[in-house]
FIROLO-30307 format. One line per field, with one value per residue: x, y, z of N, C-alpha, C, O in turn; residue number from 0; chain. Coordinates in steps of 0.1 Angstrom, whole numbers, plus 5000, padded with zeros to 4 digits. Each point is the difference from the previous one (the first is absolute). Example, Ala and Ser with C-alpha at 12.3 -4.5 7.8 and 13.67 -1.06 7.14 Angstrom:
% FIROLO-30307
npx (5132,4986)
npy (4943,5011)
npz (5078,4986)
capx (4991,5009)
capy (5012,5011)
capz (5000,5000)
cpx (5009,4992)
cpy (5012,5011)
cpz (5000,5008)
opx (5010,5005)
opy (5000,5011)
opz (5007,5001)
n (0,1)
chain (A,A)
//
This chain:
% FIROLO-30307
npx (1622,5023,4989,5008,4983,4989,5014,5013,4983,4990,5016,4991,4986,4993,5015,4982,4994,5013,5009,4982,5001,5017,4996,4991,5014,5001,4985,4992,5022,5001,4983,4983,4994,4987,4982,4999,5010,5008,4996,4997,5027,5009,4991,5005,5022,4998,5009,5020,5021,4998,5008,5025,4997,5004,5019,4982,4982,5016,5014,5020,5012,5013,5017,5020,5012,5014,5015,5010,5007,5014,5019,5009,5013,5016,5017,5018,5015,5018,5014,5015,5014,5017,5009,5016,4988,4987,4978,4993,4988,4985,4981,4984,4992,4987,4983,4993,4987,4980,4993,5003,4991,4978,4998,5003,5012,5009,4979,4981,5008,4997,4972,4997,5008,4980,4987,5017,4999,4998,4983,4987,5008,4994,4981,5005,5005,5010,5018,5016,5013,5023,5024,5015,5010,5027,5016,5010,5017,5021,5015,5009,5013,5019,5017,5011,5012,5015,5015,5013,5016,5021,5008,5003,5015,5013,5010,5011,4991,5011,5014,4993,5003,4981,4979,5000,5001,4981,4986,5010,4995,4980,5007,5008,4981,4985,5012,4998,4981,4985,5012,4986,4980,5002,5009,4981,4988,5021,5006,5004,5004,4982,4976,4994,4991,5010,5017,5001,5001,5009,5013,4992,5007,5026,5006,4993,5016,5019,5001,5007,5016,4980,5005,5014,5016,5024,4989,4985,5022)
npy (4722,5002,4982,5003,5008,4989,4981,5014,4997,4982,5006,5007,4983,4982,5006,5000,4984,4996,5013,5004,4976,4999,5008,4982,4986,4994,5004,4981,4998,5001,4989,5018,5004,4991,5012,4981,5012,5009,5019,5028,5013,5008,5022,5021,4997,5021,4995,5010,4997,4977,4997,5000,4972,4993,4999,5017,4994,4996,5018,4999,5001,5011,5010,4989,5006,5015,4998,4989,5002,5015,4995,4996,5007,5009,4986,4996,5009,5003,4982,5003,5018,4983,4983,5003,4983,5014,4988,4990,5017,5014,4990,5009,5023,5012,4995,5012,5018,4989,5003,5021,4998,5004,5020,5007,4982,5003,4984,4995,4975,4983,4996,4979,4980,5001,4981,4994,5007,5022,4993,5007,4996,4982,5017,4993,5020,5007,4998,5014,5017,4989,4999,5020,5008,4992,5013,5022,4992,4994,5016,4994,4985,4997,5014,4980,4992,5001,5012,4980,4993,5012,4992,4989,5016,5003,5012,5005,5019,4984,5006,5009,5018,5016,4996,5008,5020,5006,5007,5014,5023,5005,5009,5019,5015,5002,5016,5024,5003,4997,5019,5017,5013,5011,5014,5008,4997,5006,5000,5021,4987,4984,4992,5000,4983,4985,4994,4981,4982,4990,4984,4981,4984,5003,4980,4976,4991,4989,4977,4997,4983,4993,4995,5004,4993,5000,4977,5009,5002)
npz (1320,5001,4995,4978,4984,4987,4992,4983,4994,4985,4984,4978,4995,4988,4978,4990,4991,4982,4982,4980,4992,4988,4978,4990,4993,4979,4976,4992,4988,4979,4989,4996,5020,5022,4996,4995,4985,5013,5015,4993,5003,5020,5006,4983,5017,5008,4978,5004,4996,5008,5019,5002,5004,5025,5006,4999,5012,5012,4992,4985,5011,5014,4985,5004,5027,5006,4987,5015,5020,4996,4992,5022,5018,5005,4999,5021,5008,4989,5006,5021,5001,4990,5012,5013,5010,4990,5003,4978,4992,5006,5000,4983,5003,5018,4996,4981,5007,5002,4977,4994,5020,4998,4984,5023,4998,4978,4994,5013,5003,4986,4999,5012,4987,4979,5002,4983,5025,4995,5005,5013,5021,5003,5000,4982,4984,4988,5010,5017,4981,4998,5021,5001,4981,5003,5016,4990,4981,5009,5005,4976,4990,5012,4993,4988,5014,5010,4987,5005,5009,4987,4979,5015,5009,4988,4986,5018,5008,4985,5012,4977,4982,5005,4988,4981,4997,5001,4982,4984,5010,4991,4985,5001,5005,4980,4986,5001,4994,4988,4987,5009,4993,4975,4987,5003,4988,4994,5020,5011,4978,5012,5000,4977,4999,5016,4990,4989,5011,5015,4993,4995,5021,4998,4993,5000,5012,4991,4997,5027,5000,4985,5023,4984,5020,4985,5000,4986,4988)
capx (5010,5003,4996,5014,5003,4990,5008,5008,4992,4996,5014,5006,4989,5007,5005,4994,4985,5003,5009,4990,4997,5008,5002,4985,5002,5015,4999,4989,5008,5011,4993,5007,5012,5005,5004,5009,4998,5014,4987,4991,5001,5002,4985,5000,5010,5007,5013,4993,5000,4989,4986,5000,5001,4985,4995,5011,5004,4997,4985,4990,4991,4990,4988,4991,4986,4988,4991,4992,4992,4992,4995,4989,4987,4996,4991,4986,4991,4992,4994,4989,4993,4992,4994,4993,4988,5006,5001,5013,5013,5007,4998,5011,5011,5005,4997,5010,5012,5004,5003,5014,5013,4996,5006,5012,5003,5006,4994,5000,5014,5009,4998,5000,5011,5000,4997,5007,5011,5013,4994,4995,5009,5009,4997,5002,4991,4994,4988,4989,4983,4992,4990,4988,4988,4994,4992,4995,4990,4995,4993,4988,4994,4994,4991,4993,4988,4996,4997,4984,4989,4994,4993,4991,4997,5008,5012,5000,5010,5013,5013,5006,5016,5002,4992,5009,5012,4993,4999,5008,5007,4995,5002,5012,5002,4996,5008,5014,4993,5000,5018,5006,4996,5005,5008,5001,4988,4995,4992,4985,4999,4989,4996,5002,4989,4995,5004,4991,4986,5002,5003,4989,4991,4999,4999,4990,4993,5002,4991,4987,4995,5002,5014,4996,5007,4992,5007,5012,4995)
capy (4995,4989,4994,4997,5012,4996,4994,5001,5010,4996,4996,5018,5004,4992,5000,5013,4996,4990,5013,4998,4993,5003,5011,5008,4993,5012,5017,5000,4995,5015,5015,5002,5000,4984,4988,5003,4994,4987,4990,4990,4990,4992,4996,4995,4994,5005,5009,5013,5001,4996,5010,5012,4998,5005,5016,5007,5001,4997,5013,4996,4987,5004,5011,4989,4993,5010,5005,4984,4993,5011,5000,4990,5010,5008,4994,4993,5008,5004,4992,5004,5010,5003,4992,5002,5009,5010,4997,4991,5001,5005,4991,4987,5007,4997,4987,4997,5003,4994,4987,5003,4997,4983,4998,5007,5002,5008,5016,5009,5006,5005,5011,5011,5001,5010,5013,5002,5010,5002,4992,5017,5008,4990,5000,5007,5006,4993,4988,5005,5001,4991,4992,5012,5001,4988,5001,5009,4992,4993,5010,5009,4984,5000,5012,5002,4987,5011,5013,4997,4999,5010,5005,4986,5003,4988,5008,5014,5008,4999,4999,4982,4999,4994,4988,4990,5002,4997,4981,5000,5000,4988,4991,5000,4996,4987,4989,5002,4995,4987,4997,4997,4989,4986,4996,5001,4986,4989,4988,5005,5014,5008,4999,5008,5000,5010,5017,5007,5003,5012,5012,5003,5005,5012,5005,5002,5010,5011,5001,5001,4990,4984,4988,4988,4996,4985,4991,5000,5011)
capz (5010,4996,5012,5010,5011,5010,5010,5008,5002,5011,5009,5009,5005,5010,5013,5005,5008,5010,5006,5010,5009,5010,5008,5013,5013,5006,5006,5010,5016,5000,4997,4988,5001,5001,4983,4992,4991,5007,5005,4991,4989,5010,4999,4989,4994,4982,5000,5005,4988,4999,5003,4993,4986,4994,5010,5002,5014,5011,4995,4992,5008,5010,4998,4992,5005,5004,4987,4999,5009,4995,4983,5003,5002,4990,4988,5008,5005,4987,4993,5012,4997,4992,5004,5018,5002,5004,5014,5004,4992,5009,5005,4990,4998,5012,5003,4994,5006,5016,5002,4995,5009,4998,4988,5001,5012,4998,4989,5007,5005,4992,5000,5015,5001,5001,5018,5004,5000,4993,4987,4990,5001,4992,4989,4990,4998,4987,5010,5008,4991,4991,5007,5001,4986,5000,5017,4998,4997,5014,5007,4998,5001,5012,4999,4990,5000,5009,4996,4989,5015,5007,4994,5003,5015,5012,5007,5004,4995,5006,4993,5001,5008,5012,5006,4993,5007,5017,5000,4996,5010,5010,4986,5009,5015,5006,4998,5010,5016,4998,5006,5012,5007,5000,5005,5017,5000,4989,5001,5001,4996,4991,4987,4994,4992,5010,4994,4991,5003,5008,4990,4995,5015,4998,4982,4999,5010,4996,4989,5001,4995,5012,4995,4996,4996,4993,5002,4994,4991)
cpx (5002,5000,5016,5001,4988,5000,5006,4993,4994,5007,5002,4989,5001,5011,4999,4993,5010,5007,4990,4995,5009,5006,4985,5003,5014,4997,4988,5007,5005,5001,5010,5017,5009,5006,5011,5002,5007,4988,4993,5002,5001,4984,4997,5005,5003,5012,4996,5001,4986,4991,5001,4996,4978,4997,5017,5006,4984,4983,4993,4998,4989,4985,4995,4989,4991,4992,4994,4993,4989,4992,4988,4988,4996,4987,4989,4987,4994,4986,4989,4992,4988,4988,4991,4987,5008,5001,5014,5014,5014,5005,5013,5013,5009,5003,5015,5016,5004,5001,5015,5009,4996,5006,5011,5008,5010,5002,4997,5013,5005,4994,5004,5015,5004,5000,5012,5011,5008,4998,4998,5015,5008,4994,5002,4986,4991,4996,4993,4987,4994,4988,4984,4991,4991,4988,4987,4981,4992,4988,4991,4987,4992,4990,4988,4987,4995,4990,4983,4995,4991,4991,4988,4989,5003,5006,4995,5009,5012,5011,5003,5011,5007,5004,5009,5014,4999,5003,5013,5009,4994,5003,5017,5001,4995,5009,5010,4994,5003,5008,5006,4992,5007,5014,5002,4993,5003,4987,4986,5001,4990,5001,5007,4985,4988,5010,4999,4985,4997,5006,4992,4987,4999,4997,4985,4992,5005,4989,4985,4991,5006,5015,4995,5012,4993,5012,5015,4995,4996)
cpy (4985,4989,5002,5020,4998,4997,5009,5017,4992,4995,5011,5008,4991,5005,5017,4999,4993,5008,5012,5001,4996,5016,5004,4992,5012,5011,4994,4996,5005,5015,5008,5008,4995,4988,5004,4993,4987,4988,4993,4988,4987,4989,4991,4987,5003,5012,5013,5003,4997,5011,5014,5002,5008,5009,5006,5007,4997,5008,4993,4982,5004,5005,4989,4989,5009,5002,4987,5004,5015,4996,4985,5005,5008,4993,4990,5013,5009,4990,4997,5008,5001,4989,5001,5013,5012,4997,4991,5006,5002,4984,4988,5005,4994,4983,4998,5003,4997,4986,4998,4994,4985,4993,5006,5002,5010,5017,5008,5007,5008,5021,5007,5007,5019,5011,4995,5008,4999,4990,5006,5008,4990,4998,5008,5006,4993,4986,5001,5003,4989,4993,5006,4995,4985,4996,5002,4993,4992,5004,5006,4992,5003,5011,5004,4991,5013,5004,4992,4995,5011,5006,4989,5002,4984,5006,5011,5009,5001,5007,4986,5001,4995,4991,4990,5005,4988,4984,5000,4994,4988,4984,4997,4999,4987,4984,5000,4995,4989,4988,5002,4988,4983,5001,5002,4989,4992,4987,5005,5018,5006,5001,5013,5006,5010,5012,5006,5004,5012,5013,5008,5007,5015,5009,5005,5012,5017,5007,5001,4988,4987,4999,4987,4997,4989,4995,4998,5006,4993)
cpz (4999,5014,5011,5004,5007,5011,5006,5003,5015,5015,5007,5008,5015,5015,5001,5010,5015,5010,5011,5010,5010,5009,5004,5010,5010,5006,5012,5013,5003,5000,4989,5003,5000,4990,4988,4988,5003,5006,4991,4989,5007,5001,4991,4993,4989,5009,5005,4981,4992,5004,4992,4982,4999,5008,5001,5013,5010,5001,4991,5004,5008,4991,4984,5002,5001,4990,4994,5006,4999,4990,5000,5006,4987,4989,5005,5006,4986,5000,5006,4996,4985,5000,5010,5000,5011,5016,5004,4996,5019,5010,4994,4999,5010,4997,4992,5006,5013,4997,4993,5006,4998,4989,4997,5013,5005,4995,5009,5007,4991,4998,5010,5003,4998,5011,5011,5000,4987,4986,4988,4995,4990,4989,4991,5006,4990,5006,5003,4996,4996,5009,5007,4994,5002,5010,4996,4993,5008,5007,4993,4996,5015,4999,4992,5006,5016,4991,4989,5013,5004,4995,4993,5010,5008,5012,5003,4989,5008,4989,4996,5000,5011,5009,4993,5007,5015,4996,4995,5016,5009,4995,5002,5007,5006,4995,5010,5013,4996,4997,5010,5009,4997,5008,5016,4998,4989,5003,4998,4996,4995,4989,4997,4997,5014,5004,4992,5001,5010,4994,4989,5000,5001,4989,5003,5011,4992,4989,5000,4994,5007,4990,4993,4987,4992,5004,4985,4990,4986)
opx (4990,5007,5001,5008,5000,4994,4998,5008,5003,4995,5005,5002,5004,4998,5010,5001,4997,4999,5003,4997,4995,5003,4998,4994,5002,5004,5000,4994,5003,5008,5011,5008,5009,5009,5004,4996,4998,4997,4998,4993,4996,4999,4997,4994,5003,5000,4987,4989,4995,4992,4990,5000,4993,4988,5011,5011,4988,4989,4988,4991,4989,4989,4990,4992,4989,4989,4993,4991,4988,4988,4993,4989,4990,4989,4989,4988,4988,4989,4989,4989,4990,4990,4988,5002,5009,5010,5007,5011,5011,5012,5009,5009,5009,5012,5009,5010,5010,5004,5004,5009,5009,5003,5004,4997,5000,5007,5009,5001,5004,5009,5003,5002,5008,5005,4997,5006,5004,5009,5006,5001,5008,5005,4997,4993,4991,4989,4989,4990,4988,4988,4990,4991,4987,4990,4990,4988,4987,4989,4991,4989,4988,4989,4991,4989,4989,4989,4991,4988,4989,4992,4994,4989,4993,4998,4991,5007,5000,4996,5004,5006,5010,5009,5004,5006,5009,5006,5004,5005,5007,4997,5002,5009,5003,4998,5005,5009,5010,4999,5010,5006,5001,5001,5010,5006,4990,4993,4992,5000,5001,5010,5006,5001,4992,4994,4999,4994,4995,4996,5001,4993,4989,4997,4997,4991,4993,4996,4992,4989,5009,5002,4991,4998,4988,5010,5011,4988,4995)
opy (4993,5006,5000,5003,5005,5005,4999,5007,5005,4996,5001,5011,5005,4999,5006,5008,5000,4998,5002,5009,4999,5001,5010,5003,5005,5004,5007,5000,5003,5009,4995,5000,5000,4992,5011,4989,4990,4989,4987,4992,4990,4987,4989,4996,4992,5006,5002,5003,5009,5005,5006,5010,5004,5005,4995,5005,5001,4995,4997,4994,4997,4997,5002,4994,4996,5002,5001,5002,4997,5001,4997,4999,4997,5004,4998,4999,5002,5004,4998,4995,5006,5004,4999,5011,4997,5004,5001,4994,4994,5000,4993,4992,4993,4998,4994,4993,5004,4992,4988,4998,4992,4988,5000,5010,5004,5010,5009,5013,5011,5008,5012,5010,5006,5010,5000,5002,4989,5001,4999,5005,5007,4990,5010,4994,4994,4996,4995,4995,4999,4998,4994,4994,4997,4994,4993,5001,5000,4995,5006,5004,5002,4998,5009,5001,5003,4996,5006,5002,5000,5007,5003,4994,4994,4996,5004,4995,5008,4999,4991,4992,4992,4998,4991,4991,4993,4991,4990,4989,4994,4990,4988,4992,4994,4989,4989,4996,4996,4988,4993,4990,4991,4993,4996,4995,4993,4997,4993,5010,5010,5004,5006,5013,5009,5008,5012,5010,5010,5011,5012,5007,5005,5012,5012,5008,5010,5012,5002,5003,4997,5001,4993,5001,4995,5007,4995,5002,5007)
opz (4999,5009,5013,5009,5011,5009,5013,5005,5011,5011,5011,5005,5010,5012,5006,5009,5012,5012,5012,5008,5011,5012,5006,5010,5011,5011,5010,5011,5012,5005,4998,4991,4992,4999,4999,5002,4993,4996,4998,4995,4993,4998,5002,4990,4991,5011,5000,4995,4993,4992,4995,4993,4991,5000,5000,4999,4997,5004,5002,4993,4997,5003,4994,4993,4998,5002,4990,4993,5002,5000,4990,4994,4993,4997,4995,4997,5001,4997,4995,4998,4999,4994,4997,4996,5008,5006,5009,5002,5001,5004,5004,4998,4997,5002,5005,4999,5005,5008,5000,4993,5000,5001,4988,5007,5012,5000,5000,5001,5002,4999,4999,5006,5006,5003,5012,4989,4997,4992,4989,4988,4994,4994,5006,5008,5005,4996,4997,5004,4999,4997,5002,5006,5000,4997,5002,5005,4999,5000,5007,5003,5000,5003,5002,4995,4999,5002,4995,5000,5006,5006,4990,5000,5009,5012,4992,4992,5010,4988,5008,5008,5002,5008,5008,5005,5004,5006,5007,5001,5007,5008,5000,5004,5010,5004,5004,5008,5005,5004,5002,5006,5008,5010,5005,5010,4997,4991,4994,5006,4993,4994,5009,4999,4997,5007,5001,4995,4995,5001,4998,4993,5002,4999,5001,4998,5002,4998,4991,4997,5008,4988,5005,4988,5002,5002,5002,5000,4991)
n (0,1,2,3,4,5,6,7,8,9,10,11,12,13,14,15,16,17,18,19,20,21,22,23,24,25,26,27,28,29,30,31,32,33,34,35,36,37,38,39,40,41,42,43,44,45,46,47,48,49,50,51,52,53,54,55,56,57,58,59,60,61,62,63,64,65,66,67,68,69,70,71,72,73,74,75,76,77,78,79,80,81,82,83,84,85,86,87,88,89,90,91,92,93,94,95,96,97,98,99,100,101,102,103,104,105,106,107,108,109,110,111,112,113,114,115,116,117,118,119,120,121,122,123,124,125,126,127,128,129,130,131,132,133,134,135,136,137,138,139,140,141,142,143,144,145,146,147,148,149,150,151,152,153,154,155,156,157,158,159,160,161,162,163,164,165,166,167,168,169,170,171,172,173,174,175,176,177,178,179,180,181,182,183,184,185,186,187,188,189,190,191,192,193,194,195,196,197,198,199,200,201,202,203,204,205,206,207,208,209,210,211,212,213,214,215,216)
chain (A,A,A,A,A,A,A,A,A,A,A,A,A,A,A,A,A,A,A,A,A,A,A,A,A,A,A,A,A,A,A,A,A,A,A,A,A,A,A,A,A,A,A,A,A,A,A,A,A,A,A,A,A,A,A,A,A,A,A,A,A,A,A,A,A,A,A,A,A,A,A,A,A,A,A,A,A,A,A,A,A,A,A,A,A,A,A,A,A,A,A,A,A,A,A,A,A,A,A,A,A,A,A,A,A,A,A,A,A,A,A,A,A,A,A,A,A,A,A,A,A,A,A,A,A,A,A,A,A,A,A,A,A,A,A,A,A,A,A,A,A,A,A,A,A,A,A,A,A,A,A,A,A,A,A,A,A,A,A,A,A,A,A,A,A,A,A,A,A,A,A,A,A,A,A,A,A,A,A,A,A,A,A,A,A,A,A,A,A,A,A,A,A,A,A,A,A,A,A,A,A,A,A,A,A,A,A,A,A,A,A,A,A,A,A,A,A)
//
């Protein structure tokens, strides 16, 4: 590769990045109805023409963050898993994903956006599987660290399925608590870090084991 397609490879990575990053601020105010490729080019300062030169609609922007922001768990929590003494693997896991909203202010909005009316219904099929499969890894990562607790004797005999479905939903829901609290209080919205902890709180009673969130992963 010669320095001048390098440059302009890096040009075209650039304002990918830059396109993005303006529609995770869009679908997070807007939500994925709401928004539109006009907003984002607007967001952006590039042409609606511009945004079509790297996505081809509106679906595939949405489901090109999602598969970032999947495909990051995915390779952080493997990594958890092959590292971490089997007591910490479930703890660092958590730690990783309640602290998501601290290195990402947008990324949980943008998942939850899913468990919005009629969302599902505006995706290709073949999306829909892709983001499934993606979730899906998520969840078994979670399941997978249940299932070596359990067989460590750390943990009770639980469904780890399960139990990763439970921290999956508690893990949503403790971001959604915590966005409203900011916005009814901007001035005194609670740490992040003691909802998660109480949330945890239950992880652990489910598990029949002490909670012991780690401070980051």
């Amino acid at each position: 590769m010669t320095a001048t397609q390098e440059r302009k490879l890096q040009e075209r990575q650039a304002r990918r990045r830059r396109i993005q990053e303006a529609a995770r601020q869009v679908f997070a105010e807007r939500g994925y109805a709401g928004a539109s490729i006009e907003h984002i080019a607007r967001a952006a300062q590039l042409s609606v023409g511009a945004i079509y030169l790297y996505f081809r609609s509106k679906e595939d922007l949405y489901v090109s963050l999602l598969e970032d922001t999947l495909a990051y768990f995915d390779g952080e929590m493997s990594r958890l898993r092959s590292r971490s003494d089997v007591a910490d693997r479930l703890p660092e896991m958590w730690a990783l994903l309640t602290t998501w909203s601290d290195r990402d202010a947008e990324g949980p909005r943008i998942v939850r956006l899913l468990a919005q009316p009629g969302v599902k219904e505006q995706l290709s099929p073949e999306v829909s599987t892709a983001i499934s499969a993606g979730l899906a890894r998520v969840r078994d990562h979670l399941g997978a660290c249940v299932a070596d607790g359990i067989h460590a004797g750390i943990y009770r005999a639980v469904n780890a399925g399960e139990i990763a479905d439970v921290a999956w939903a508690l893990l949503l829901g403790t971001f959604a608590a915590n966005e409203t609290r900011t916005n009814l209080d901007a001035t005194n919205p609670g740490p992040m870090a003691t909802s998660a902890g109480s949330a945890f709180a239950v992880l652990g009673a489910a598990l029949g084991a002490p909670a012991r969130p780690v401070a980051s992963a």
